[in-house]
Each structure stands twice: as C-alpha cells, then as structure tokens.
C-alpha positions in Angstrom: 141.6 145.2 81.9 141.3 141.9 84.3 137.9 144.0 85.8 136.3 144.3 81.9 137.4 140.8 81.3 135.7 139.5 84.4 132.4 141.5 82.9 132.9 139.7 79.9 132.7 136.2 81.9 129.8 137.3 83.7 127.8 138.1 80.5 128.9 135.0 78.7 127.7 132.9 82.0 124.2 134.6 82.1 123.9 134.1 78.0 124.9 130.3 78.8 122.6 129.8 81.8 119.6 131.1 79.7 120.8 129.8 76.7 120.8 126.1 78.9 117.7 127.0 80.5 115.1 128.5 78.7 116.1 127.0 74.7 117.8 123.8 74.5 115.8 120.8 74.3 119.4 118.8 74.0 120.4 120.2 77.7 116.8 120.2 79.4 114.8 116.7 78.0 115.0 112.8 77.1 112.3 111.5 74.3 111.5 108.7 76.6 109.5 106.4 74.1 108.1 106.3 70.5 111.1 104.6 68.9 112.2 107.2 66.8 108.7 109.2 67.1 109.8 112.3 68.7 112.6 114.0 67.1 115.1 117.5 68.7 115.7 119.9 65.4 117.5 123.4 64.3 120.2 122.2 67.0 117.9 121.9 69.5 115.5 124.4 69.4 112.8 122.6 68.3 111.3 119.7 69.6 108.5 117.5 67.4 106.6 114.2 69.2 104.4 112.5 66.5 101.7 109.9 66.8 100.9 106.8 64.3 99.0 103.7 64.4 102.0 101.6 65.6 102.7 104.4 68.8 102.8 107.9 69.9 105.6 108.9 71.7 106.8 111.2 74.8 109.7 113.2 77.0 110.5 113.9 80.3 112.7 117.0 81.6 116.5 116.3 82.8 115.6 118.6 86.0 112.7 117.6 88.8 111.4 120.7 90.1 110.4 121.7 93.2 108.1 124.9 92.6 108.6 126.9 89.3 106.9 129.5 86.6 107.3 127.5 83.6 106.5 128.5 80.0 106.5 125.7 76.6 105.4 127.0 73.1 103.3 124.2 71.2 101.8 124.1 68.1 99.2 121.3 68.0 98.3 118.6 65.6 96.6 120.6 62.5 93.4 118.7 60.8 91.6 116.0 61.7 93.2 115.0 65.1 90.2 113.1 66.5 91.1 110.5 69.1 94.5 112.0 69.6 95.9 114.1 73.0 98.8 116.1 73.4 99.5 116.3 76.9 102.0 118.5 78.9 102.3 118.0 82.2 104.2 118.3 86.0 103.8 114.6 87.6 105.7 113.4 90.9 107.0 109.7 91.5 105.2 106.9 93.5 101.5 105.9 94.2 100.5 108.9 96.2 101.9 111.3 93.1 101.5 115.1 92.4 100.2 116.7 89.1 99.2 119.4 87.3 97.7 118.8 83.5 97.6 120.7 80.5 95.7 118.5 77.9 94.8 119.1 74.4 91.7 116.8 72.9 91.7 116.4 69.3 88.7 117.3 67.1 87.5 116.6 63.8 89.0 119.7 61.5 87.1 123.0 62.1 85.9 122.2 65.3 87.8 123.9 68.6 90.1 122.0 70.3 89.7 121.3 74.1 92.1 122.2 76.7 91.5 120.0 79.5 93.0 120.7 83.0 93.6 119.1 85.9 95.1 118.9 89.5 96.2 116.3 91.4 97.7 115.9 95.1 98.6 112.8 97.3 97.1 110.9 94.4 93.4 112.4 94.1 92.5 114.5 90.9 88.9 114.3 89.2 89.4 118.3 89.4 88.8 119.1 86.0 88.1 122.2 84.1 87.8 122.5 80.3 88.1 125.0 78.1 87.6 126.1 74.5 90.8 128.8 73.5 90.0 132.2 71.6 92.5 131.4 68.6 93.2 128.0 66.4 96.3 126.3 68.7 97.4 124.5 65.2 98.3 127.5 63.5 101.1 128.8 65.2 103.1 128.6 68.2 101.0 129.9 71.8 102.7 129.7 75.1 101.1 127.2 77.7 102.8 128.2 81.5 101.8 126.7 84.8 102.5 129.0 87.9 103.3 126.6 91.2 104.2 128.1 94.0 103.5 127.5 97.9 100.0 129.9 97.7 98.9 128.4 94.1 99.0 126.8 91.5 98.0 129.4 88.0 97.2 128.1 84.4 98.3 130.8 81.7 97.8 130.5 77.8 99.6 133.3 76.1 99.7 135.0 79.7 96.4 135.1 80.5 95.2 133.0 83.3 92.6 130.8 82.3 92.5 128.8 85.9 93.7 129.5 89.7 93.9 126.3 91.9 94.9 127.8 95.3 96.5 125.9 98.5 93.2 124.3 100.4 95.2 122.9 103.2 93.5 124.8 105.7 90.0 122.6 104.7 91.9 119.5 104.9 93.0 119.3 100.9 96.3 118.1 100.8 98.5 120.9 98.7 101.4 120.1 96.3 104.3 121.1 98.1 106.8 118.5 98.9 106.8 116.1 96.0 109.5 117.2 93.5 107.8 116.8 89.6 109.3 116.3 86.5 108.0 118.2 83.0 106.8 115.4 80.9 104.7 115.9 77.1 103.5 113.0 75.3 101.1 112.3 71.8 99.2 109.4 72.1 95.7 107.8 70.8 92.9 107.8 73.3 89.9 107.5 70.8 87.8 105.5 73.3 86.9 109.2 74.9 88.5 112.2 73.9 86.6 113.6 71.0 83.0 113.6 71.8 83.2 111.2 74.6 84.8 108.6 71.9 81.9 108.5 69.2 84.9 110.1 67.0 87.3 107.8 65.8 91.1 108.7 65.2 91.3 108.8 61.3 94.3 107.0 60.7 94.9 107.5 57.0 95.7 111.7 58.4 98.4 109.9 60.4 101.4 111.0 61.4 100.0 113.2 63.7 102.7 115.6 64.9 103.2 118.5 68.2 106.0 120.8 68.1 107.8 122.4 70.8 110.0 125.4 71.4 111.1 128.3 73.8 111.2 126.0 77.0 111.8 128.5 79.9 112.2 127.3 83.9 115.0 130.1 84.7 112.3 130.9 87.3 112.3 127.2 88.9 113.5 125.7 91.6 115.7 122.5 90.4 115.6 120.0 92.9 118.6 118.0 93.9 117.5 114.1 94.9 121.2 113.4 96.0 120.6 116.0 98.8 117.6 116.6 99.3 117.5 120.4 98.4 116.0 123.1 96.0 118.6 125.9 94.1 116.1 128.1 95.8 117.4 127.5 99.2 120.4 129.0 98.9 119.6 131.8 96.5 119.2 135.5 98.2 118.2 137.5 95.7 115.1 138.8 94.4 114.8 136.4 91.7 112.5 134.4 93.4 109.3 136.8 93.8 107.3 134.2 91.7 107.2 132.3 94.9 104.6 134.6 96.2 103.4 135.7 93.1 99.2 136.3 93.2 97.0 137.5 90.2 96.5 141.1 90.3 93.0 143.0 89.9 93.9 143.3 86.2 94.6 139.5 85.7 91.8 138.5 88.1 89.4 140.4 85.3 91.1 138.7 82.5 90.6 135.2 84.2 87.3 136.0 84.8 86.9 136.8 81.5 88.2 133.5 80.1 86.1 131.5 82.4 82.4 133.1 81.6 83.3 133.2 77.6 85.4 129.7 77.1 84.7 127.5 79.9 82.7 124.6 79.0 82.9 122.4 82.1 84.5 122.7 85.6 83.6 120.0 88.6 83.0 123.2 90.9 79.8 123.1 89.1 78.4 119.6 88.8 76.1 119.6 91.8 75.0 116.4 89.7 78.2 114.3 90.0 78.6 115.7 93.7 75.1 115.1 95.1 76.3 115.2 98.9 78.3 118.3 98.5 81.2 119.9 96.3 84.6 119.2 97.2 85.8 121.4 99.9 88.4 123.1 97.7 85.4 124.7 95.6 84.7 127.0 98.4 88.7 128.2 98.4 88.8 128.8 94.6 86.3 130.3 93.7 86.0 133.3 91.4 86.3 136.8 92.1 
C-alpha cells in the first residue's frame, strides 16, 4: 500500500511540475506595464496584451533562463494592425545584453504579416532575417519556439525551423552563453517604420489591438538561480537534457531550407550593399546547407 501510494505522489508531482511549467501564466509571468492592458484568463491559461492609443502593454517570465527549448502559442492582432508589433523575446540585463527576437510587424488587412528575427550578443545585433509565414498567424493559435543551447541558437514556427544562428566564437563572434535571459512579450505602436518602412499609419479607430497567449512550455530549460549562481541543469543527471546538444537533422535541415528559398524576404547575410567591406564573419558559419 505505502509503495502505490508513493506512485501516486510521484504522478501528482510530475502533473504539478508540468502543470506549473508548461500552462500557467499565474505561476510563470508578471504583466509588467499597460495599466490594465494585458489581462491572465480561463484561470490562467490564457494570456491577452492589447495595444491603444494611450499604451500597449508587456510581461516578463518569473524564471531567467540559462539555455532552454522554449515553445508560446500566439495568435496575432487580426485586421488592420499597421504600425503595431508583437514582440516575444529572450533579453539579458545590463548594457552589454543578450537577445534573441521573434517580432511580428503589422500590415494593413490581407496583406502577410512579417516575422522579423534577430540576434543579439555582448550588445551587437543588426542580424536580421525576415520572413513571410505559409498560413494567416491571426487566425488561430501557431507555436513560436526558440532552441538555445551551447552549439546554437534554432527558430521554429509550428516546428519547422525557419532560421539556425550557430556559436561563431571560433571567428571571434561573441556567443550567448553566460548571460542568464528572461522571456519577455510586449504590443506596442511603432508606426514610424514597421509597415512599409512607416508610410502605413496605425489606424486607431481598429483600436484595441489585442495578442493572445497560451501553452507556455520551458520543462526543457534550465532555470537559473541569481542567489547562487547556478542552472537546475547542473545538478540534473538524467537524460532530460539532450536538447543541450540538439542539431537539425537531414530532414529538418530540408525543411529549413525550404522555408528560407520560398518565405525569406530579407536576411543581412545577403546585403553585400549594406556590408560593402565584407559580411559579418558569422555569415560564413551559418550558412545554408
């Protein structure tokens, strides 16, 4: 009896622990700003940020992470969203910060949203690529994961890889590897460039704008501790942890090639015009297969 009732525990502690991890907004963010703007719902499963002329509004995760496989559902701002971004990001502390962007552009109804990605280490991004996506992102729910582990750093949408920014350190890029980074998503206006370089005003009479959230996974994460200095990873012995060294496969190698000859409409690996003495020395390191 005490051995079925210790299987009992152990089941209701793995429901709780992905219960906590991978659904609850409640447990895993803080709506940082907005004043009301972004709202936790159906006992926090959902999570809405909204946007109007007065402000948008923005979270940030509990938990700082120190390497992860992370997954967020969104469903963007339907309509006319001209002007406005979602934006869902990792991003480190201090002036010499960490990042990795997923950002959405708004568009004038019927045209495709932009996904706009980016990298940043030590402070230094300006590496951009931007795509168009195969589906409407307003119409339902699509997963948006980022893969960051010591080799990599993978874009997925709906678990295809749509980019693969790999550790340059050995041609003097600085890699992101020892700057903890929070989860942070805001909505916000920036009509004065991101539809159509900002000849396309946000339409405020469609106002509010809204984003919503769900299914927030980082079981695979490492949660780092400020007070001691330490990842849950380092003590963990298992083989939970193979996403550390997780690389794309032949199979998802051909899918992200896929996605960048058919819905890649710019990526600074390219502009030999912006670069005139010479692409950055991470081009060489990541490019295609």
């Amino acid at each position: 009896m005490a051995s079925y009732s210790r299987k009992i525990l152990m089941i209701f502690m793995v429901f709780s622990y992905f219960m906590l991890a991978s659904a609850n907004f409640y447990q895993n963010f803080d709506i940082t700003w907005g004043d009301g703007r972004g709202q936790i719902l159906n006992s926090g499963e959902l999570l809405t940020l909204s946007l109007d002329k007065a402000s948008g509004s923005g979270l940030q995760s509990k938990n700082e992470y120190l390497f992860g496989k992370i997954d967020m559902q969104l469903k963007l701002v339907p309509g006319n969203s001209a002007g406005t971004v979602t934006a869902y990001y990792l991003k480190s502390e201090g002036s010499a910060w960490d990042e990795i962007d997923f950002e959405f552009l708004g568009n004038l109804s019927g045209d495709p949203y932009t996904l706009h990605t980016n990298v940043f280490s030590q402070g230094k991004g300006g590496r951009e690529q931007q795509f168009h996506l195969w589906f409407d992102p307003t119409a339902d729910f699509h997963t948006y994961s980022i893969l960051w582990n010591p080799q990599r750093i993978i874009f997925y949408v709906d678990g295809t890889p749509i980019r693969e920014f790999k550790n340059s350190e050995s041609v003097g890029v600085p890699y992101l590897k020892s700057q903890p980074m929070r989860i942070y998503s805001s909505l916000w206006n920036a009509d004065d460039w991101a539809t159509r370089g900002g000849l396309i005003k946000t339409d405020w009479s469609q106002a509010p704008f809204t984003a919503s959230y769900r299914k927030y996974n980082a079981i695979n994460a490492c949660v780092w501790s400020s007070s001691s200095g330490t990842s849950s990873c380092n003590s963990n012995s298992d083989n939970s942890n193979s996403w550390l060294s997780e690389e794309l496969d032949n199979t998802s190698q051909q899918r992200l090639n896929w996605v960048q000859k058919n819905y890649m409409i710019y990526d600074y690996c390219k502009d030999t015009k912006r670069f005139p003495q010479g692409l950055p020395a991470e081009c060489a390191v990541n490019k295609s297969s």
